[in-house]
N, C-alpha and C positions, 0 to 999 in steps of 0.2 A: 276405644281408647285413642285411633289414629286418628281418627275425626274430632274427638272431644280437643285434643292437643292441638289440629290445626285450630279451630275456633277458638281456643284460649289464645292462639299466636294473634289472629287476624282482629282479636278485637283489640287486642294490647296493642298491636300497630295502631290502630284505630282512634284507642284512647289518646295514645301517644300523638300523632297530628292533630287533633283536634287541639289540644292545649297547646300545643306549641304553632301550632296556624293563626290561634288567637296573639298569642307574643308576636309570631310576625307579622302582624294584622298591625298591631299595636304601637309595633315598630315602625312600617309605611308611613302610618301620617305621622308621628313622631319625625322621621326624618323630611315628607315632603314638609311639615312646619318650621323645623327648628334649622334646616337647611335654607329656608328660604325660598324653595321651588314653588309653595302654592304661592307667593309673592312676585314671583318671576312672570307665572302665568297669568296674575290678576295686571301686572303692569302691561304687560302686549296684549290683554284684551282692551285696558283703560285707552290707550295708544289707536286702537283699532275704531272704537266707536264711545260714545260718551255716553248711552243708552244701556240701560240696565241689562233689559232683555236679550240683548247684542253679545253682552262682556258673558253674557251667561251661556251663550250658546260658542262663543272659544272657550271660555274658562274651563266648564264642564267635562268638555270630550278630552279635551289635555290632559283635565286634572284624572279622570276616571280611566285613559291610558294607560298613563302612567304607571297606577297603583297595579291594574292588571298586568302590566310586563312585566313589574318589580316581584311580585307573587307569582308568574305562570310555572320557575322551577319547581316552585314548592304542589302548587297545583297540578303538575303533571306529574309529581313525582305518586305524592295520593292521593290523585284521580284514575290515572292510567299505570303508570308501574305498578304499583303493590296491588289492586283488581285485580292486574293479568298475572302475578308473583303467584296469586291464591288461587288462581284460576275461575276467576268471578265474572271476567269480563270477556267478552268475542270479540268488540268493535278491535276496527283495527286504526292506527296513528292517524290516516288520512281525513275518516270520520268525524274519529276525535277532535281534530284538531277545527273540521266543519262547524260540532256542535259550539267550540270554546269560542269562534266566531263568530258564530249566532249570537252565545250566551253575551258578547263583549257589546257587539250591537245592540243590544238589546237593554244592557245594564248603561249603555252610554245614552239614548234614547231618553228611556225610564228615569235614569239620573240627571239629564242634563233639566228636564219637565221640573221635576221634585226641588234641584236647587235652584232652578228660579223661581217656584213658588214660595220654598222655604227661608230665602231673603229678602223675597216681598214683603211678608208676612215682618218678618225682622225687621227692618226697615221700619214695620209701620206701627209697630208695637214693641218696643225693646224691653220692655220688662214684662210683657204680658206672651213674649212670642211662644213661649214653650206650651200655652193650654190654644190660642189659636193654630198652632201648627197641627197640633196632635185633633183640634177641630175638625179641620180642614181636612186633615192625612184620613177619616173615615171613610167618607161619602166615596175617597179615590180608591184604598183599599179596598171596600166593595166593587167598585167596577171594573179593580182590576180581576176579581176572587169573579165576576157572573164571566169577562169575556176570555178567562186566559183558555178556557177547553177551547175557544174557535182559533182565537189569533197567536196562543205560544206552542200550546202543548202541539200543534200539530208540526211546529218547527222541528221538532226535535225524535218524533216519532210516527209510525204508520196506524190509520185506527180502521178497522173495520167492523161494521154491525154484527156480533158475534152469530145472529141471525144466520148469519149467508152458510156457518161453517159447522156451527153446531147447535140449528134448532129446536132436537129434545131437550136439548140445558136451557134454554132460553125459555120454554115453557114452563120448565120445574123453576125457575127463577121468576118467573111471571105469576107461579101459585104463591111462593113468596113472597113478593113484593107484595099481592092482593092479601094476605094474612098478616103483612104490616100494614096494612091501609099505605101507601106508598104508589105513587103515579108516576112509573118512569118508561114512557113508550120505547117498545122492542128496539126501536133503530138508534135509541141512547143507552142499550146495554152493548158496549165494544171488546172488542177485543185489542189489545194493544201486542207490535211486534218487537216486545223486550227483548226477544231470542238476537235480535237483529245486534244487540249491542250488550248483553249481559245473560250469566246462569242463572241469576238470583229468581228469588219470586216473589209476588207482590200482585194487589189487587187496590182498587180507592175508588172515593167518588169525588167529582169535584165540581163547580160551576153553582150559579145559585138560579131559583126559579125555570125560567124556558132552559137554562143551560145545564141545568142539574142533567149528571150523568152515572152511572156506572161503569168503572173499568178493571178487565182482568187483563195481568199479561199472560201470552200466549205461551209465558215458561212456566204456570200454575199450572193451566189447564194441559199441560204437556206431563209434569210430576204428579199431578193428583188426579183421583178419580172426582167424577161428579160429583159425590157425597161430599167428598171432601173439598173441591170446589165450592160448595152452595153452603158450605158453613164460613170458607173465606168471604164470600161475597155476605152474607148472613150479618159479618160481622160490619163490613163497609154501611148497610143499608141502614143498620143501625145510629149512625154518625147522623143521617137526615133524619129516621123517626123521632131520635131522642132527641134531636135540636142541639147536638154538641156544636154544629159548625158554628149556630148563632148561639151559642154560650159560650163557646169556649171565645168566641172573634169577642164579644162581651169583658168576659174575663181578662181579656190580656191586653185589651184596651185600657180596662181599668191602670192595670199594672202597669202599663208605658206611660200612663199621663202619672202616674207618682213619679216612676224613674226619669220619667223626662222633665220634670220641678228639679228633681236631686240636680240632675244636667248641667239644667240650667246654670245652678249656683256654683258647680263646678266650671263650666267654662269661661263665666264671668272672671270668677276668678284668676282662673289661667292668663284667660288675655289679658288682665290687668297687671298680672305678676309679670310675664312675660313678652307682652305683645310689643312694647316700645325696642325692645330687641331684637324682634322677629322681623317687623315692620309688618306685624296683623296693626290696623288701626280701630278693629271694636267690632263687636260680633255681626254687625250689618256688613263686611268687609269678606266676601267672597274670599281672599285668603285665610279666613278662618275655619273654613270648609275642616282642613284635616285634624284640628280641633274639635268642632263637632262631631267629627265619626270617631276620633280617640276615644271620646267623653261614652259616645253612642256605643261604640262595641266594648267598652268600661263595662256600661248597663244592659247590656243586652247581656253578658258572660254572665256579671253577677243577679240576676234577676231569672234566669235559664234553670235553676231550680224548682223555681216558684212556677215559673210556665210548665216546666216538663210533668211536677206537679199534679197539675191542673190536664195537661195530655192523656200523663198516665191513667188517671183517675178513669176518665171519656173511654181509655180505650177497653178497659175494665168492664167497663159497664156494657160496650158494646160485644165483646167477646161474650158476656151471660146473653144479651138479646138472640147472638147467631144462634145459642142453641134452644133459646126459646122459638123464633120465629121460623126456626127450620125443625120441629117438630111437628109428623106427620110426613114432612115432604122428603126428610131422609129418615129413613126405615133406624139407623140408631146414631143419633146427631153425637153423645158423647164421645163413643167412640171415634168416630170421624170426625170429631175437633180435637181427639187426641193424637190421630193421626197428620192431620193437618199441621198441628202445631209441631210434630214431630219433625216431618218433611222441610218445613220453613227453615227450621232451626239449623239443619242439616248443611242446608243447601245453600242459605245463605250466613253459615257459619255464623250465628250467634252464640253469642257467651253464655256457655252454659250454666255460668257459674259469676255472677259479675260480682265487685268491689263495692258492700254497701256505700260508698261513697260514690260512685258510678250510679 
């Protein structure tokens, strides 16, 4: 009952910032627009260089500051405070505060790339921009989904070939992976050092083709026994046999190029209603930026159903796989997904009991 109680508090927390992260998501560009600040920032890059490319590399880093400073209380409050409140989390502030500056670099970088491609793009098509962008936005999605296991994930975490530390698992997971027909050589099953910065537990696979991997953290393999490991992992391997990653990136493509039409007609609008006001002068105009993400995280919230959806369904189906494909290599795989699931739950306080609207 004391655990069930915490897990009802932590996920109600939970619930609670998400929706209201999204309001003050909403509220960010809301005020960098209707304040005039992305206008502020779009005139001292005009002032700087008369070159697209130029205005795009001040505008961006300015504009994408910004919104991280304006958010970092809120971010630290349910990133780090309420984690360590439940005692979910080990990192300690200094860490912390390394990965948010990673994570800032990172999203400044990645963001400053994307808004000069996606007023390119505007610029050269203004009523067609919303299916060229979402064109375009593929081909990079994929490359960014084959290279983040070399160039992010190692930013933020230590990975080791689980090889080195626990061999017998790495066989019985090598019978498995040969009983899904599944090609993932030994020195890309890792082990990951979650312990380094959190209790939770958690296992994935991620990278596409040469980069395709398997990863446990070392807080799984630390709570659960083998058995109960290789039905976690059972169910990850799943995701690459049954083609969820290229169905489900399928799927929700689809859905973004509908919602990104809806966008469209939405943002037009706006600036038309509003832009002579603002001094936004039309959606080619770099201070439209915090318009487009209003519009964007609009349709990302309301379309978040329909994805999660589409998730839940994938992870369904891969949770029946683990206990298919680990039949034979664990002596009684039900069992041991019922303990797994048990352990998960525990540990990383999930809702036992969630809110059919949740």
């Amino acid at each position: 009952p004391q655990k069930r109680a915490e897990a009802k508090a932590y996920s109600h927390t939970q619930y609670a910032l998400y929706f209201s992260g999204v309001a003050l998501v909403l509220l960010t560009y809301y005020l960098l627009w209707r304040a005039g600040i992305a206008v502020t920032f779009r005139n001292w890059a005009r002032r700087i260089s008369p070159r697209h490319f130029v205005q795009c590399l001040i505008f961006a880093p300015l504009f994408f500051l910004t919104v991280r400073l304006l958010l970092f209380p809120f971010v630290y409050y349910a990133d780090f405070v309420v984690d360590h409140k439940f005692g979910l989390m080990t990192q300690g502030f200094g860490s912390w505060m390394a990965d948010w500056g990673k994570a800032l670099a990172l999203s400044i970088v990645a963001g400053t790339v994307m808004v000069w491609i996606f007023y390119w793009v505007v610029r050269r098509a203004p009523r067609r921009w919303w299916f060229y962008f979402w064109a375009v936005s593929i081909p990079i999605t994929l490359f960014v989904m084959f290279i983040e296991p070399f160039v992010v994930e190692p930013l933020f975490y230590k990975f080791t070939p689980l090889d080195t530390t626990q061999p017998a698992l790495v066989t019985r997971i090598e019978e498995m992976l040969h009983r899904a027909d599944l090609r993932i050589p030994r020195r890309r099953i890792l082990e990951m050092d979650a312990s380094s910065k959190t209790n939770t537990l958690n296992a994935y696979v991620s990278g596409l083709g040469a980069s395709k991997r398997v990863v446990v953290w070392d807080t799984t393999l630390r709570k659960t026994t083998d058995d109960e490991a290789l039905l976690v992992l059972g169910h990850e391997t799943g995701h690459y046999v049954l083609h969820h990653i290229a169905k489900e990136f399928v799927l929700i493509e689809l859905v973004v190029l509908v919602f990104l039409a809806l966008g469209f007609v939405a943002v037009r609008k706006m600036i038309r209603s509003y832009g002579g006001r603002t001094g936004v002068e039309g959606e080619g105009d770099l201070a439209s930026l915090p318009v487009m993400l209003l519009v964007l995280t609009l349709v990302t919230f309301f379309s978040s159903p329909l994805v999660n959806g589409i998730s839940r369904h994938y992870e369904h189906q891969a949770d029946q796989f683990a206990l298919e494909v680990t039949y034979g290599v664990v002596p009684d795989p039900n069992a041991a997904e019922a303990r797994a699931f048990q352990i998960l739950g525990e540990q990383d306080l999930a809702d036992p009991d969630p809110n059919p609207f949740i």
